[in-house]
N, C-alpha and C positions, 0 to 999 in steps of 0.2 A: 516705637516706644513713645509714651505718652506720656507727660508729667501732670500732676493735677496739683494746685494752689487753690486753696480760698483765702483771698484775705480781707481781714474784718478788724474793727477797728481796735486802736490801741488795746492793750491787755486784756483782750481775747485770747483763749485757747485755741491754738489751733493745731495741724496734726499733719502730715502728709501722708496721703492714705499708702502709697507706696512710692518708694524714690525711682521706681520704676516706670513713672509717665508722669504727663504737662497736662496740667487742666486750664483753660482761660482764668482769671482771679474774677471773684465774686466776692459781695458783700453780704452782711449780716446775721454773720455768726455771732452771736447772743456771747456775754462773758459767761466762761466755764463749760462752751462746748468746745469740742476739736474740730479743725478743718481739716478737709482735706488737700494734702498738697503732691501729691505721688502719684500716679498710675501708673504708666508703663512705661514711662521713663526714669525720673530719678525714682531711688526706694528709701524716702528720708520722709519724716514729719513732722512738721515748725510745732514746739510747745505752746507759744506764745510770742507775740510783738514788742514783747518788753523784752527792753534791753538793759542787761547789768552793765554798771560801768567795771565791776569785779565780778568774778569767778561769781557764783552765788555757792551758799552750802546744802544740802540736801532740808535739812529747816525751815531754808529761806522758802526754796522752792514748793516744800509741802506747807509753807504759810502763804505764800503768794498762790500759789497754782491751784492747792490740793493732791498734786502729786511727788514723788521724790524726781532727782536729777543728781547726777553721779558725773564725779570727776576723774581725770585720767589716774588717780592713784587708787580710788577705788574701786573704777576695773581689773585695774593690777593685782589688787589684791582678792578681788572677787577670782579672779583666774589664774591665781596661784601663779604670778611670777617673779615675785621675789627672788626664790633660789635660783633662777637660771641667771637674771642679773647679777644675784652675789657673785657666779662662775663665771661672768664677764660674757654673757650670751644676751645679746641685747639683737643681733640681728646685722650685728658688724660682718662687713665686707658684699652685703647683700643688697639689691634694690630693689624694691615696690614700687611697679607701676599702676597708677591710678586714670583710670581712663573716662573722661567723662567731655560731652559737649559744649564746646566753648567755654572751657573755664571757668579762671576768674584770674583777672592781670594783679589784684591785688592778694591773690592765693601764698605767695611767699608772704609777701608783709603779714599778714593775716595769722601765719603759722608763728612768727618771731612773737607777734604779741601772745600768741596762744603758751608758749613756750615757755616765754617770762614769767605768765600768771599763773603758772603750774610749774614752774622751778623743773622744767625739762630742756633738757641741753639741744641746741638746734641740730637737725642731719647733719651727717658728714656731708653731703650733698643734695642741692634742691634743684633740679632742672624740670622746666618744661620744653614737648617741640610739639610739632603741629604735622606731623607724615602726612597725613590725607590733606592737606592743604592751608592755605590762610584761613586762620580763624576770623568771621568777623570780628568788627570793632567793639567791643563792649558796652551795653547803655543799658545802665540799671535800671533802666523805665521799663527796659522789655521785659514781659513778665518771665517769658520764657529764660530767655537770658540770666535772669534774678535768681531763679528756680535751680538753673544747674549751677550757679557760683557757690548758693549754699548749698549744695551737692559735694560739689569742687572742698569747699571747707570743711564738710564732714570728714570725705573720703581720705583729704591729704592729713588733718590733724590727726586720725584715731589709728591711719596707720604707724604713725609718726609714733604716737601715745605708746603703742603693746609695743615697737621697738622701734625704741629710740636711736639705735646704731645704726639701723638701715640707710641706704642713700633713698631718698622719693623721687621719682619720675612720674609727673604729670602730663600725660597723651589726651591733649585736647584735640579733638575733633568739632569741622565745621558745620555741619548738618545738626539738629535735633531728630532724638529718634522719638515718633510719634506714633508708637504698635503699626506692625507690620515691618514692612519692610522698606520704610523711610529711617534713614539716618545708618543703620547698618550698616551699608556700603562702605561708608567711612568710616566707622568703628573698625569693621574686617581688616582695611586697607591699614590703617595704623596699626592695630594688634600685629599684622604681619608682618611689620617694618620693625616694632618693637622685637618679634622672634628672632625675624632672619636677622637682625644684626646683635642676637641676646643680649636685649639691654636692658633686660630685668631676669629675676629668677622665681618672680608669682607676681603675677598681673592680677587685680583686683576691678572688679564690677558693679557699679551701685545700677543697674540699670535692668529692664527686662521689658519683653514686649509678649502678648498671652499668644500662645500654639496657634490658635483658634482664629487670631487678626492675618496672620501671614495669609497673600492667595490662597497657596497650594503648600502642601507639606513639601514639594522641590521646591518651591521656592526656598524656605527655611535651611533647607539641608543643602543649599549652594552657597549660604554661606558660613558654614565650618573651616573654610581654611587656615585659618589664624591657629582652632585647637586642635587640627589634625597637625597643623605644623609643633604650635606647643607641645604635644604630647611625644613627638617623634626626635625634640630635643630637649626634653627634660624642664621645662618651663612649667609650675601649677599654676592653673586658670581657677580662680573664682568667680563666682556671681550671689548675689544676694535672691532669698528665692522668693519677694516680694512681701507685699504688705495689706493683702486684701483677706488673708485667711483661704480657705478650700475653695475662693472667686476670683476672678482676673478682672481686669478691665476689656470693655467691647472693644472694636476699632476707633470707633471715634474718641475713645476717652471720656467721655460724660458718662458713662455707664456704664455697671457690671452685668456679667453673665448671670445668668439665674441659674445655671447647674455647676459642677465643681469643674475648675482650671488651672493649669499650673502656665508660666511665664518661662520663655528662652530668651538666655540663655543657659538658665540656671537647669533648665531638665536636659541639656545634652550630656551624652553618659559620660563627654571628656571634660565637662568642666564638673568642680566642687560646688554644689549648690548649699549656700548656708542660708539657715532659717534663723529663728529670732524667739529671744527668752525675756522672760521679766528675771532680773535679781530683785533677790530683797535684802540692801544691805545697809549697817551701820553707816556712822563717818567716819570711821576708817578703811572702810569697804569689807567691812566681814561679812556674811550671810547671817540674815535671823531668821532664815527659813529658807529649803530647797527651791531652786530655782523653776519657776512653771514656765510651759510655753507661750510666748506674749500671745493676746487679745486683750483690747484696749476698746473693742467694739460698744462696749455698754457706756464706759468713756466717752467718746469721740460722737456716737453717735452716728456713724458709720462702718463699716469692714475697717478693721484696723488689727491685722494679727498676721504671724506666722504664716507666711505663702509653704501647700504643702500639700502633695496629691500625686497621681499619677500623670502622667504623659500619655498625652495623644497619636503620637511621632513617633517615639523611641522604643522601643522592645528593652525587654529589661536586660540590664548589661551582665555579664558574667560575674563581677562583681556582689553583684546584688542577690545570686543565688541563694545564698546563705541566709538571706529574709523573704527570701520567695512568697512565704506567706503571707509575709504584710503589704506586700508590691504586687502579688500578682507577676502576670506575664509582660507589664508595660514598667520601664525605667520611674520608680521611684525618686521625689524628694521631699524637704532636704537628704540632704548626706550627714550634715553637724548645725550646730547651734548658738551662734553665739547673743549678747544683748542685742535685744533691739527696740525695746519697750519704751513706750514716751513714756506712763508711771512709772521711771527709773531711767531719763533721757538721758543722753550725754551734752553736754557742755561745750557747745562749738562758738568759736568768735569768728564774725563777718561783719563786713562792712555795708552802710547803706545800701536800698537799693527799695524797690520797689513791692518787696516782699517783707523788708524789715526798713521801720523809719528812721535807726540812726547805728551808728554801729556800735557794738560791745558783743555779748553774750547770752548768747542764748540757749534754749534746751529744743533738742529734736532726735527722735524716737528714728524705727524703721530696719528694715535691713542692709538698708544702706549703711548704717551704722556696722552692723554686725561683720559684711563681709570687708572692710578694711583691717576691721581688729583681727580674725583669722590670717590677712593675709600677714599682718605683723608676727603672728603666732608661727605661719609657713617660714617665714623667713629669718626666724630664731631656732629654726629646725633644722632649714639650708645652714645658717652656721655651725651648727651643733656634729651635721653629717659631714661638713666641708666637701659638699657638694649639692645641684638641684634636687629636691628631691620628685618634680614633676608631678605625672598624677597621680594625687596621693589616694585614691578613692578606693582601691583595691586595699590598699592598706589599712584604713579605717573601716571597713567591713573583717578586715581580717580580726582584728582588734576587739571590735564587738562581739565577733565570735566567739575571741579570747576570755571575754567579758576583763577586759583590761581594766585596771585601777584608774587610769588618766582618763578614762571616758566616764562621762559622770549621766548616771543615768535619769531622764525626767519623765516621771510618773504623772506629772501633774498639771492638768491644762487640758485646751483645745483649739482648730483654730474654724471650730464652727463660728459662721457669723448669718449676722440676723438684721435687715435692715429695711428702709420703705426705697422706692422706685418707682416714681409715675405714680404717686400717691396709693401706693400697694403695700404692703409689710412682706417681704421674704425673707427665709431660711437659706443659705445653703450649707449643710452641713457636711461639715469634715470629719477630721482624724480626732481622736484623743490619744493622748500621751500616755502610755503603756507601758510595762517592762519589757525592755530591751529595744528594738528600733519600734520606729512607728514613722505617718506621715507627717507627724507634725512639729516633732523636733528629729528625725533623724537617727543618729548611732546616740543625739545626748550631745550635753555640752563637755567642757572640757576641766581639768586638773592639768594646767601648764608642766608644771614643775614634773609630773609624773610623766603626763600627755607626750611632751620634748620628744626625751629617749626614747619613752616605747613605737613611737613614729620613725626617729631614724633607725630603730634595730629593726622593725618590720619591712623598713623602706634597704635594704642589705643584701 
């Protein structure tokens, strides 16, 4: 997995093309383009180098930026969960692990300020450990380093955000994952340690590396043991299913595929692969329009949307029967949807480093965003059943069947993108957003409040 950064001078726009890789940092993104800062490793994208010393308001940000930026209450409210909080279902007694490359040692501090400035009560519990080994020493100069801390602050605040109740477990790993099958090894070995001693009940993923970088398809498939153990004890695994639209990044990271790709680990049939929406919402987080699947590509000025296609690797899971048509005979994603739009970023605080020049507040887009707030949604769900509810994937296909009211259907969007390469202009075009499932958001986003229950009676 490979992370890609540009960065460009103060109050520049910038974007990370998917929090799913490392790119080297470059200059001279022009103000009001996006950069990119994702590929296949983290799946996050920086809105901008400016930093609030306050929360900003969606206002502020569509007079500063030109686009909106959304706070942890206005997610809440976008995703309907008030009522689960009124019933005291916030995600108590459960933990969300967040797993990402070397941190960030100021990750706790970082969540207390975030806390305060959105009047959200700290976890019951903050640990981090390090299973696959000593993390190196931290030095914000690294770019790399820099890249996954604001990774680290996405993943740990937003799961934090959709439930507040949960305990957070941060599993940093020593290795950066740069596509293929660098850094993995240590991801595995931790996930594994987190299973065999359950010390979470949904592990969260902002990362991915494209099918296509791995050697050999055995390479790839040696190393599932973490979600054949998860799945065989009841633990759900997420991953976020990238931020390049119906394109992945190559091996090296500097460049995308020219035909459509999906990224693992979000395509294996045992993990939940979540994709990525734009809200369009007030300041209180209402909606003033159905939510489309994010592309940000005209924005950004790169792939910037909704990772979403079939698999190379996978044959389509039994699961998946029930959409055969839209999938085909190879494993479909995503599975669900949640925000991941930089026009409608979330509001993460970090501290200096070499990616941002001083600390406060900033806006960043992606699906990295998307699959922590899911796993806060899992593990309001794990409360609600009073117990794991594991792979929920079979369930959420059931649901769709059902054409269940908590799954909110998106009609609207695509995550074709359109970019230049080696001074060329390509296409690769994807999915559009259809009734009922599709590649490019999924079964649909969600209705918490509805979504909850009809999740744990299905999961029975």
């Amino acid at each position: 997995m490979s992370r890609r950064f540009r960065i460009s001078s103060a109050g520049a726009v910038l974007a990370a093309v998917a929090p799913l890789s490392l790119m080297a940092a470059s200059s001279g993104v022009a103000v009001g383009a996006l950069a990119s800062t994702g590929g296949a490793a983290p799946l996050s994208r920086l809105v901008s180098q400016h930093a609030f010393a306050t929360p900003p308001t969606t206002a502020l940000c569509e007079a500063a930026f030109g686009i909106a930026c959304y706070s942890p209450s206005q997610f809440q409210t976008a995703y309907d969960l008030g009522p689960l909080y009124a019933h005291g279902l916030t995600g108590k007694g459960t933990t969300i692990a967040v797993v990402d490359a070397f941190g960030d040692p100021n990750a706790a501090a970082n969540l207390a300020v975030f806390d305060k400035a959105f009047s959200l009560p700290a976890p019951p519990s903050f640990k981090v450990i390090q299973p696959a080994g000593p993390v190196p020493t931290f030095n914000p100069n690294d770019p790399t380093m820099a890249n996954w801390a604001f990774e680290t602050n996405l993943d740990v605040q937003y799961a934090h955000a959709i439930a507040p109740g949960a305990k957070i477990l941060l599993v940093e790993t020593p290795v950066a994952e740069t596509e293929g099958v660098t850094g993995f090894p240590e991801i595995v070995k931790a996930e594994n340690y987190v299973v065999a001693h359950h010390l979470a009940d949904v592990i969260s993923q902002s990362f991915s590396a494209t099918e296509q970088t791995f050697p050999t398809a055995q390479s790839l498939l040696g190393l599932r043991s973490a979600y054949k153990a998860a799945a065989q004890t009841g633990i759900t695994v997420l991953a976020g299913s990238g931020d390049s639209g119906a394109t992945n990044s190559t091996l090296s990271g500097a460049s995308l595929y020219l035909h459509r790709a999906v990224g693992w680990p979000a395509s294996d049939p045992l993990v939940t692969a979540v994709g990525g929406l734009q809200y369009f919402l007030d300041a209180n987080g209402n909606q003033t329009q159905p939510a489309a699947v994010w592309n940000d590509t005209s924005l950004l000025g790169s792939p910037a949307a909704g990772g979403g296609g079939r698999s190379t690797i996978f044959n389509r899971p039994s699961y998946q029967n029930s959409v055969a048509n839209r999938v085909g005979t190879q494993r479909g994603v995503p599975d669900i949807s949640l925000s991941a739009a930089v026009n409608g970023g979330a509001i993460v605080y970090v501290t200096a480093s070499v990616l941002v020049p001083s600390a406060g507040f900033y806006v960043v887009g992606g699906t990295s965003e998307a699959s922590p707030e899911f796993a806060g949604v899992v593990a309001i769900a794990d409360q609600a059943a009073h117990h794991d509810l594991g792979l929920i994937n079979p369930e959420l296909y059931a649901l769709n069947a059902q054409h269940a009211a908590g799954i909110v259907d998106i009609t609207a969007g695509t995550n074709t993108v359109t970019f230049s390469q080696n001074g060329t202009n390509h296409t690769v075009l994807g999915f559009d957003a259809r009734v009922g499932y599709d590649l490019a958001s999924g079964v649909g986003g969600i209705d918490a409040a509805t979504f909850v229950p009809e999740l744990v009676a299905a999961s029975q």
